[in-house]
C-alpha positions, 0 to 999 in steps of 0.5 A: 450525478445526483444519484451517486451524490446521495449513494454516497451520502447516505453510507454508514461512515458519513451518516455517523460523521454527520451524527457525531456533528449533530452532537458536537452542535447540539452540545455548544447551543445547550452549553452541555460541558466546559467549552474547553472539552466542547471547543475539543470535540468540534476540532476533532470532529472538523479534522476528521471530516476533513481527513475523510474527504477524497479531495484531501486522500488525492493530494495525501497520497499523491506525496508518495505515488508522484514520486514514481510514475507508472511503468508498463514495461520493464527497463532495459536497466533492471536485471531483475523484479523484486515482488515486496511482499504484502498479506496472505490470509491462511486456509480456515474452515470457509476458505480452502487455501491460501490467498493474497490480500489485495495488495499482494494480488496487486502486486504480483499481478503487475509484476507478471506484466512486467515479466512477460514485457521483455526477456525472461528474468529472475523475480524475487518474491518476498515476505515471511510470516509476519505473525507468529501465531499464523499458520499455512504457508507464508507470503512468498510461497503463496506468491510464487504459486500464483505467479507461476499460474500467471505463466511466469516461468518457476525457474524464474522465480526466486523465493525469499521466505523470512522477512517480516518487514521491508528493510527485511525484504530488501536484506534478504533479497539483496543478499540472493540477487548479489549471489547471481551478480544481479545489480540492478533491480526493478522493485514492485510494490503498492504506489504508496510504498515505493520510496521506502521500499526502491530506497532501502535496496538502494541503501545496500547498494543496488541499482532500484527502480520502482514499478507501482502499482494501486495508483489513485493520485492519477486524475482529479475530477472536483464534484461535491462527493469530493468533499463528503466524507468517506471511509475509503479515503480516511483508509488512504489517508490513514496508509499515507501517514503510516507511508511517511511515519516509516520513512521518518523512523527508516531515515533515523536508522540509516536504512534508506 
């Protein structure tokens, strides 16, 4: 326990936390500043510590991922699974070919568990290139290829290769299944991206369900490194407000 305290203490995010801190205090004993600006850097210093405490990223998250818990067989009810799309990183000089990021490895991969839980069924996978100036193939090619190498059959796989959002995903897959009377959809995506993304393709009129996947609000275990700041959980923290920044903007615009 002592030992993985300091590992964690003596990382190079919660050192530079505990620099700015040393700065911030050294400023208001010396009078360094108006206090105005002194009185700003110490909230600003407090309110990123505390944002970067993995017991504050557990709860943060747990808004979104307890919405869906996770499922490991598909439902009777869905006709289909819906592979929302995530990144790809292009072949380069280092890297041969195409490969999922971690997200979209995720994601397949829990979606070719739920596959082979039941009867073979269509699964969609979705995603364009979200970037223009990128080049190889796009996100729903590279999807497909690894799904088929996980032994999903590729006359099941159904590909959706122009979205570049999740509103767009849900457009463009709908409008494949619907051509298939397929009402009824199992979607999979990150844990934290399920409401938005089940509740686009129920806004146009399909039957969703959600299959999560990345859980991290599952157990909490309270020890000191839950309070010491840490660059993983300012990440989690930093997709959660952009999780609840999206369903405020599609709630605007009627797309969920």
């Amino acid at each position: 326990m002592l030992y993985r305290f300091f590992v964690s203490l003596l990382r190079p995010y919660p050192i530079l936390i505990f620099l700015l801190l040393f700065v911030v205090v050294v400023c208001w004993r010396r009078k360094i500043g108006p206090r105005s600006i002194r009185f700003a850097m110490l909230i600003a210093t407090l309110l990123l510590w505390f944002f970067s405490m993995p017991v504050v990223s557990f709860f943060s998250a747990a808004t979104l991922e307890w919405q869906y818990p996770p499922v490991y067989e598909r439902l009777p009810e869905a006709e289909a699974i819906v592979v929302l799309g995530s990144g790809v990183a292009p072949p380069d000089a280092i890297r041969a070919r195409a490969e999922l990021d971690q997200g979209g490895l995720r994601r397949c991969l829990k979606a070719a568990e739920l596959y082979k839980s039941g009867e073979p069924c269509p699964i969609v996978v979705t995603g364009g290139r979200v970037e223009s100036y990128k080049t190889g193939p796009v996100m729903a090619e590279v999807m497909r290829e690894f799904l088929i190498r996980q032994g999903v059959s590729a006359g099941d796989v159904i590909l959706e290769n122009e979205s570049r959002s999740t509103y767009e995903n849900a457009v463009k897959a709908a409008a494949l299944l619907k051509q298939q009377d397929i009402e009824s959809v199992l979607v999979v995506s990150d844990a934290t991206h399920l409401i938005r993304g089940v509740g686009c393709f129920r806004n146009l009129g399909l039957q969703a369900y959600g299959g999560g996947c990345g859980y991290t609000a599952t157990d909490l275990n309270i020890t000191p490194r839950s309070f010491l700041p840490s660059a993983a959980a300012a990440a989690m923290n930093q997709i959660v407000f952009h999780e609840w920044l999206g369903l405020i903007y599609y709630r605007l615009l009627g797309r969920i």
